[in-house]
C-alpha positions as CSV (number, residue, x, y, z in Angstrom):
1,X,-19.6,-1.3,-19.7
2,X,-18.9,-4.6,-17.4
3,X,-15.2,-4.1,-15.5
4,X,-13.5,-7.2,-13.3
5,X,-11.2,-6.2,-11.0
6,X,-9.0,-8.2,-8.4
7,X,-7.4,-6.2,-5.6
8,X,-5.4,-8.3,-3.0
9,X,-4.3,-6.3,0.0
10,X,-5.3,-2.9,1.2
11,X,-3.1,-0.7,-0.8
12,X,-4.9,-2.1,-3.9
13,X,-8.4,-1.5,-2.4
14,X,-7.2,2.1,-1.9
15,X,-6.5,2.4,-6.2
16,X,-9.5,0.2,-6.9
17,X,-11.7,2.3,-4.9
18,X,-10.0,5.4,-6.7
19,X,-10.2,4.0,-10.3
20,X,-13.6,3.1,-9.9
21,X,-14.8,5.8,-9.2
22,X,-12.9,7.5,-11.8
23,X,-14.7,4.8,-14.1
24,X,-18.1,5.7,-12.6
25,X,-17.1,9.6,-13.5
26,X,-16.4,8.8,-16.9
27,X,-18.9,6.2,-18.0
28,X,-22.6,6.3,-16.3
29,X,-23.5,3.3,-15.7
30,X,-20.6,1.2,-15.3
31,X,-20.8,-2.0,-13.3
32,X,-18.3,-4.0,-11.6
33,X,-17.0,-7.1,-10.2
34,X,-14.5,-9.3,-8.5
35,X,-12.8,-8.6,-5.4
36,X,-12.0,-6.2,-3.2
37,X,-11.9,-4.6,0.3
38,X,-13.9,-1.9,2.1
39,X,-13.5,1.2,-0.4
40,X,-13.8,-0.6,-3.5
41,X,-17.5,-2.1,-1.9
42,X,-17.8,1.5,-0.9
43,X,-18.0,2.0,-5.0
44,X,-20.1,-0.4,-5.6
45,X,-18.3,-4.1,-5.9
46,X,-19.5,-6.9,-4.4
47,X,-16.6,-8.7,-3.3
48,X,-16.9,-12.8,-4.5
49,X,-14.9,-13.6,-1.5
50,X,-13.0,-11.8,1.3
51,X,-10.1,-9.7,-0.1
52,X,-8.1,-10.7,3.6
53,X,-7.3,-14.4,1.7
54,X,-5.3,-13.0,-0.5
55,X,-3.0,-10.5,1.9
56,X,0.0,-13.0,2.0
57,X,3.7,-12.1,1.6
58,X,6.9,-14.1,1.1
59,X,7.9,-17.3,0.3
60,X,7.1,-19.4,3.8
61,X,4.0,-17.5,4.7
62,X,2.4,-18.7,1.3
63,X,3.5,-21.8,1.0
64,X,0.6,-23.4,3.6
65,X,-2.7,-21.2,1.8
66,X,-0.7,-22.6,-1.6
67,X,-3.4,-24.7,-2.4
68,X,-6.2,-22.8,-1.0
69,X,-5.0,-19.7,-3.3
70,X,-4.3,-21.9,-6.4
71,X,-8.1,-22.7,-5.9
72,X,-8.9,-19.2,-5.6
73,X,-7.0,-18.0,-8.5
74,X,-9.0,-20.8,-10.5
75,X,-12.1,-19.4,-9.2
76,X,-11.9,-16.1,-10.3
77,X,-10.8,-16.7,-14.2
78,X,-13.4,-19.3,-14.6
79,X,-15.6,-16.2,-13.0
80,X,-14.2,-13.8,-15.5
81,X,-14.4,-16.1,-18.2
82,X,-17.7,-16.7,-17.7
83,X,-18.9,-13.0,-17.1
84,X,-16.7,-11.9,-20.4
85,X,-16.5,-8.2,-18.7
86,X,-14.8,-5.4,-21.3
87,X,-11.9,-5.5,-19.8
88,X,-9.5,-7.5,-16.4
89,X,-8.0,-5.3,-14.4
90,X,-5.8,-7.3,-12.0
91,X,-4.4,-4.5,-9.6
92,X,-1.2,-5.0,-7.7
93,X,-0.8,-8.5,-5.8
94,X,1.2,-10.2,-8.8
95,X,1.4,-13.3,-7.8
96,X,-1.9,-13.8,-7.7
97,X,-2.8,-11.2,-9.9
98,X,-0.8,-12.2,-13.2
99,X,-1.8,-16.0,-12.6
100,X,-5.3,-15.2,-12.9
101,X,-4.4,-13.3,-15.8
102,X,-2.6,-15.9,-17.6
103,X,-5.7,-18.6,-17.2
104,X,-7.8,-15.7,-18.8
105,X,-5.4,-15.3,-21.6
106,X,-5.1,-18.7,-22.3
107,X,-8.9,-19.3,-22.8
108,X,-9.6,-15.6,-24.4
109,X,-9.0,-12.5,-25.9
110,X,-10.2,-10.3,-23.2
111,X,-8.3,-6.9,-23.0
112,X,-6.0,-7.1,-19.8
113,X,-4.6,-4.0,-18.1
114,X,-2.7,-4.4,-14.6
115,X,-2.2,-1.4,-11.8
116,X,1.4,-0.9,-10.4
117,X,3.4,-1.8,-12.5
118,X,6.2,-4.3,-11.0
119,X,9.2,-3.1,-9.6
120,X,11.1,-4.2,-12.3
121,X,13.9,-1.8,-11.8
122,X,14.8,-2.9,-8.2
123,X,14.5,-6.5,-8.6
124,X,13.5,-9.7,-10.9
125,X,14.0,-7.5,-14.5
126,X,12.7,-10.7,-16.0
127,X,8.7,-10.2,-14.8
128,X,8.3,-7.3,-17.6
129,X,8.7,-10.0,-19.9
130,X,6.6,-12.9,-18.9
131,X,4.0,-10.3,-18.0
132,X,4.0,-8.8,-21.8
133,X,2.5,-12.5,-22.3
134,X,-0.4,-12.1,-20.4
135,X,-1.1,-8.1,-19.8
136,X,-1.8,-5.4,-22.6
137,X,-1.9,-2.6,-20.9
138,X,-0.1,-1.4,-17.1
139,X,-0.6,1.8,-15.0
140,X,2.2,3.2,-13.5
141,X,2.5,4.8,-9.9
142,X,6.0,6.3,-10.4
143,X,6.9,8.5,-13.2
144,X,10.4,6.8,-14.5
145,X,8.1,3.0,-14.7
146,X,7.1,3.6,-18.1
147,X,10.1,2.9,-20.4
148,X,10.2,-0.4,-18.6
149,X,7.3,-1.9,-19.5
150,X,7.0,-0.4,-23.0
151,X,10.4,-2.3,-23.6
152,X,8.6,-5.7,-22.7
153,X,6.1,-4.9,-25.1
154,X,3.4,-3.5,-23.2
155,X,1.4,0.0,-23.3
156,X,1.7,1.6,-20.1
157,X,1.0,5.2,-18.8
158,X,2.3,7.1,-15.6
159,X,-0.8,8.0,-13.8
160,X,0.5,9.0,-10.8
161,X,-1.2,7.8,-7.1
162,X,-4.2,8.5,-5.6
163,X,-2.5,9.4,-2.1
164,X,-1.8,13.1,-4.0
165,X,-5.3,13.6,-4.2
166,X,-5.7,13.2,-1.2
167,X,-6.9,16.5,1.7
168,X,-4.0,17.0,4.4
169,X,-5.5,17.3,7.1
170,X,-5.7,20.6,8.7
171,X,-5.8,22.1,12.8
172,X,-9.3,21.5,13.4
173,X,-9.0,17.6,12.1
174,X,-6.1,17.4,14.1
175,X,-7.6,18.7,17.5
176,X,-10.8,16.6,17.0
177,X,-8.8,13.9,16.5
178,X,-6.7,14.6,19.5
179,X,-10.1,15.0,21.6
180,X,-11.3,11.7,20.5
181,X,-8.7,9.6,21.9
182,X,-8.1,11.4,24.9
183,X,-4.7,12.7,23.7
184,X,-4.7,16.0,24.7
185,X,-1.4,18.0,24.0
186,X,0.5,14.8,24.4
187,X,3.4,14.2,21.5
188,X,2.9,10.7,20.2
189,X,4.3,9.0,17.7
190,X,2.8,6.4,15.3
191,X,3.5,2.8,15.5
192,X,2.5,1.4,11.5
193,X,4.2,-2.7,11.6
194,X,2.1,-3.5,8.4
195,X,-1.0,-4.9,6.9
196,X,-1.0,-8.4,6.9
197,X,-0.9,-10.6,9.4
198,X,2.8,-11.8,8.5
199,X,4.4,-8.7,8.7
200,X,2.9,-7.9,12.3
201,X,3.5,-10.9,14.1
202,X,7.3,-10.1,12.7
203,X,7.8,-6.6,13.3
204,X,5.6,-5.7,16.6
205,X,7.7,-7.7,18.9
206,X,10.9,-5.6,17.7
207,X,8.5,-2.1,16.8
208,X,7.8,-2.4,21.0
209,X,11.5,-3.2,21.8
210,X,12.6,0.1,19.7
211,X,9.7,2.0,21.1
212,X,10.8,1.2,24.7
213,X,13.9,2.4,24.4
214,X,13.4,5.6,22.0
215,X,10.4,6.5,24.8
216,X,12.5,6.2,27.8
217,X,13.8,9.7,27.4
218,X,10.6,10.7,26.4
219,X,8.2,9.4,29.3
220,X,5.3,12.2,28.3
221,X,5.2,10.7,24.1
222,X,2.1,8.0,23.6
223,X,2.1,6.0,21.0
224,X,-1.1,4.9,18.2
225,X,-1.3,2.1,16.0
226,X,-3.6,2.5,12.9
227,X,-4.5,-0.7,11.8
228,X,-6.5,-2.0,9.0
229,X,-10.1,-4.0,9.7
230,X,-9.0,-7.8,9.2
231,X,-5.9,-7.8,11.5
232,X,-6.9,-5.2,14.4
233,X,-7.4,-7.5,16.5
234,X,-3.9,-9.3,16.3
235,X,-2.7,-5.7,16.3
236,X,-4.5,-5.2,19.4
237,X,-2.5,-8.5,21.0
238,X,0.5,-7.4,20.3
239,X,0.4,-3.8,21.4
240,X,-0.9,-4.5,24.8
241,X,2.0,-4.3,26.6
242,X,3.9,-2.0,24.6
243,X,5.3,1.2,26.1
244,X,3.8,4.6,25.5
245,X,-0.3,3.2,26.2
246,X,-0.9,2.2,22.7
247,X,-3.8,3.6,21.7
248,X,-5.4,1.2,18.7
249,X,-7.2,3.0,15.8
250,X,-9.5,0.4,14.8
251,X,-11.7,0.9,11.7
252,X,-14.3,-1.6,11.7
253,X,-16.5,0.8,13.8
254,X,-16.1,3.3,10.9
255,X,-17.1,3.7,7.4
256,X,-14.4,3.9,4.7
257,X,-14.5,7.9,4.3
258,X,-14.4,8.2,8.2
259,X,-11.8,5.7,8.7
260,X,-9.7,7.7,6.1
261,X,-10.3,10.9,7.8
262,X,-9.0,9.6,11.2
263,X,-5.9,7.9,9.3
264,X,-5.0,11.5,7.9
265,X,-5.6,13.4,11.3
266,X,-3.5,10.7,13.3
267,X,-0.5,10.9,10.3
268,X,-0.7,14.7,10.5
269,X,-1.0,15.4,14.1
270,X,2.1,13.1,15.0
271,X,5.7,13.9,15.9
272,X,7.1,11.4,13.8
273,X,6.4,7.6,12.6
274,X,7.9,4.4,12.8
275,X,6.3,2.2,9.4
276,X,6.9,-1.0,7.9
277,X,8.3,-0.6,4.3
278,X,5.3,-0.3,1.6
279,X,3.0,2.4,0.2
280,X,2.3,3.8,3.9
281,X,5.4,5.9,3.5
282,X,3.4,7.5,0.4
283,X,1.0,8.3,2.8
284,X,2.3,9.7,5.7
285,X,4.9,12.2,3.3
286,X,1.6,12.9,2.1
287,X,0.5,14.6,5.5
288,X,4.0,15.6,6.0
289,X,5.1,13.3,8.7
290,X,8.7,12.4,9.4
291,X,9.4,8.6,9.2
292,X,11.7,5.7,10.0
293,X,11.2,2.8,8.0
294,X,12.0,-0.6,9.3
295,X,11.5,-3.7,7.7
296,X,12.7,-8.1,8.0
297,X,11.6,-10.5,6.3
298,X,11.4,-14.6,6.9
299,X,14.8,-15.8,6.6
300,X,14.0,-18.0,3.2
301,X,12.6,-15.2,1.9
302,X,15.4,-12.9,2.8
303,X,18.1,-15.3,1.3
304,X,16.4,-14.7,-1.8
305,X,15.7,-10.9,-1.6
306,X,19.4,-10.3,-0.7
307,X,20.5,-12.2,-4.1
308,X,17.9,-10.5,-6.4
309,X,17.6,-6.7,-5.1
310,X,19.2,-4.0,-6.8
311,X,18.9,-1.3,-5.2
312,X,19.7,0.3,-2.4
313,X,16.5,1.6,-0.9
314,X,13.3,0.3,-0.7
315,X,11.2,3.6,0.5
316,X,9.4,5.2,-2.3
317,X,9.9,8.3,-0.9
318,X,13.4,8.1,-1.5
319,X,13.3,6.6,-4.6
320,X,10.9,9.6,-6.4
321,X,12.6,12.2,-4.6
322,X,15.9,10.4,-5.4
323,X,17.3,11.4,-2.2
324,X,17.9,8.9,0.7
325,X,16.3,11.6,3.6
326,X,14.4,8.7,5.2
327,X,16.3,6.3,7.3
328,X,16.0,2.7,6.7
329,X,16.2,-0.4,9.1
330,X,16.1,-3.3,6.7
331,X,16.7,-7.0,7.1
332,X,19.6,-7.6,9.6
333,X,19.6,-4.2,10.5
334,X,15.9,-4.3,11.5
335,X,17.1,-4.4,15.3
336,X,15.1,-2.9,18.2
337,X,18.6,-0.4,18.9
338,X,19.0,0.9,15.3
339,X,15.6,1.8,15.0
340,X,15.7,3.6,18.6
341,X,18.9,5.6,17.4
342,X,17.0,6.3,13.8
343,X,13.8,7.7,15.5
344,X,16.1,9.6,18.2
345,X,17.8,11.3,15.0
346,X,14.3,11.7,13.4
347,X,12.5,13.4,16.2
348,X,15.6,15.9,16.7
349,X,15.6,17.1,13.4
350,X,12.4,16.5,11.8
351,X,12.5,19.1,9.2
352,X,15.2,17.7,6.9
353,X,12.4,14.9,5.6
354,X,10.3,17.9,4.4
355,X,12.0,18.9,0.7
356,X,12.1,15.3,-0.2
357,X,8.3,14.5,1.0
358,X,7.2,17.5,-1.0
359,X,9.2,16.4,-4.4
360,X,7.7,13.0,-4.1
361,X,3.8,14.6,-3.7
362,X,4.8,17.3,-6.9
363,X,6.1,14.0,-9.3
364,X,3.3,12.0,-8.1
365,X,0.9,14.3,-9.6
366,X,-0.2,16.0,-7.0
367,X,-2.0,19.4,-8.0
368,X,-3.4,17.6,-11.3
369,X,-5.9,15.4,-12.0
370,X,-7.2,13.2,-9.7
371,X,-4.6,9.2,-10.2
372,X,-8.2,7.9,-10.1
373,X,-9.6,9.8,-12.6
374,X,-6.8,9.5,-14.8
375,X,-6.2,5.9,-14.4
376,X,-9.6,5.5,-16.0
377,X,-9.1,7.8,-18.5
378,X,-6.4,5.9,-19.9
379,X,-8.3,2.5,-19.8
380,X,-11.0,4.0,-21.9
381,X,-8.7,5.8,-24.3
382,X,-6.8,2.9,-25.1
383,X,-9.9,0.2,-25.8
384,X,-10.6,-1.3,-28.8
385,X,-13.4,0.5,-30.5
């Protein structure tokens, strides 16, 4: 069995890495290729070109790599056109994702089956449509996704996400960790302003603003910054002069599974955490790690959100748990002063985050099946013979 996959940003890698090697479990032999970051080439794809291109979000940031990534999104459906694999799976990244798709579609009958299925129910309800055109089958993270997709005329199973499956890591993890970076018994908190490029050199400047004032009560609290391997060092720039001694968790030093193991000791041993809006919030509930999330946009692409979003809350943790226990600072009210008042009001009462954190890990599978593993399983299951 041949498999093409295209992940475009780090929380793809993380299911693509997952899936394979729930594919790998399930079918010896397997092969693989297309792109991908550091744990998908950790199961055995060699990437065509560096999965970093495609990390791009919102309207202004695209438009000057548009016609580098139109090329690129040529590229790799002529690749899979010519490689005719069993199956595309296009995980995440829609943009660029579906428009590969739709050039493979056009030219084939390949079976097509996308990852994450869009959030149709918070905003553009039209997407389920157009991408019944182009996608057979879509895997679902969050357990209410399927109806939506089965109404556009696609098959679609809830297969929960990998971040369930993942170890929490315990005392000893903690205090090695703690060793490591010279913390000590110092509290810190963690400082996550996102994984592409964009979204950093947006919300660092006001992550340090907040951070200086929520630490100046707090004069014994560090701070750490994971970061992920193709924008450390602008992570590193931007943190220097931050309050708290930033310490920079870098993973290029590391290999995947060690890089992971660091990321869950830092999540766990942490007061609390100040994250960009995105799967991360999946993560740290995972480790059980009070959160603030903050998030702006470019103002084009705000205008536009603020017209088309439906909902409102944009933290997945709230939405499966279907409470609102985790603070938001979104869009105008991403300001260095709310978010200093929301961490205050975290870090005081840090327990209330628990009962939702722990209903989001039960619905997302957790204690079943590994998403991985299941994933694949319903890829094979539903195959032509």
């Amino acid at each position: 069995m041949r498999v093409f996959l295209v992940a475009g940003e780090p929380s793809g890698d993380r299911l693509g890495g997952a899936l394979m090697e729930g594919l790998k479990a399930l079918v010896p032999g397997v092969t693989f290729d297309g792109i991908g970051g550091p744990l998908m080439q950790a199961q055995g794809l060699d990437s065509r070109f560096p999965m970093a291109e495609l990390s791009v979000m919102g309207l202004v940031e695209v438009l000057p790599k548009f016609f580098h990534l139109k090329r690129r999104i040529a590229e790799t459906a002529q690749a899979v056109l010519d490689i005719v694999p069993d199956v595309l799976i296009t995980i995440d990244s829609p943009d660029f994702s579906l428009r590969v798709a739709r050039l493979v579609k056009a030219r084939s009958t390949l079976r097509t089956v996308h990852y994450v299925a869009p959030s149709v129910w918070a905003w553009r309800p039209g997407r389920a449509d157009k991408m019944a055109k182009v996608i057979d089958h879509v895997l679902a993270l969050l357990p209410f996704e399927p109806p939506y997709m089965e109404r556009a005329g696609m098959e679609c199973d809830f297969v929960g996400h990998p971040v369930v499956n993942e170890p929490v890591a315990n005392d000893a993890d903690q205090a090695a960790f703690r060793g490591a970076c010279g913390l000590g018994d110092a509290p810190f908190v963690l400082a996550l302003p996102g994984s592409r490029r964009g979204e950093v050199d947006r919300l660092a400047p006001v992550f340090g603003e907040a951070l200086g004032l929520f630490l100046r009560d707090r004069p014994e609290m560090r701070v750490v910054v994971p970061a992920v391997a193709h924008i450390a060092d602008t992570v590193a720039e931007h943190v220097r002069d931050w309050p708290g001694t930033p310490i920079v968790l870098d993973p290029r030093d590391l290999t995947p599974a060690d890089a992971s193991r660091q990321k869950r000791a830092a999540f766990a041993a942490a007061e609390l955490a100040l994250a960009a809006s995105g799967t991360v919030s999946l993560e740290l509930a995972a480790q059980n790690t009070p959160m603030v999330i903050a998030y702006r946009l470019s103002w084009l692409t705000q205008k536009v959100a603020e017209r088309l979003v439906k909902l409102d809350t944009v933290t997945l943790v709230n939405l499966v748990s279907e409470t609102r226990a985790v603070p938001e600072c979104l869009l105008d009210d991403c300001q260095p002063q709310t978010i200093a008042s929301a961490l205050s009001a975290v870090a005081e009462k840090p327990g209330l985050q628990q009962d939702a954190m722990a209903v989001t890990m039960q619905r997302l599978g957790r204690g079943g099946e590994a998403p991985g593993l299941r994933a694949a399983r319903a890829i094979l299951e539903r195959l032509p013979a």
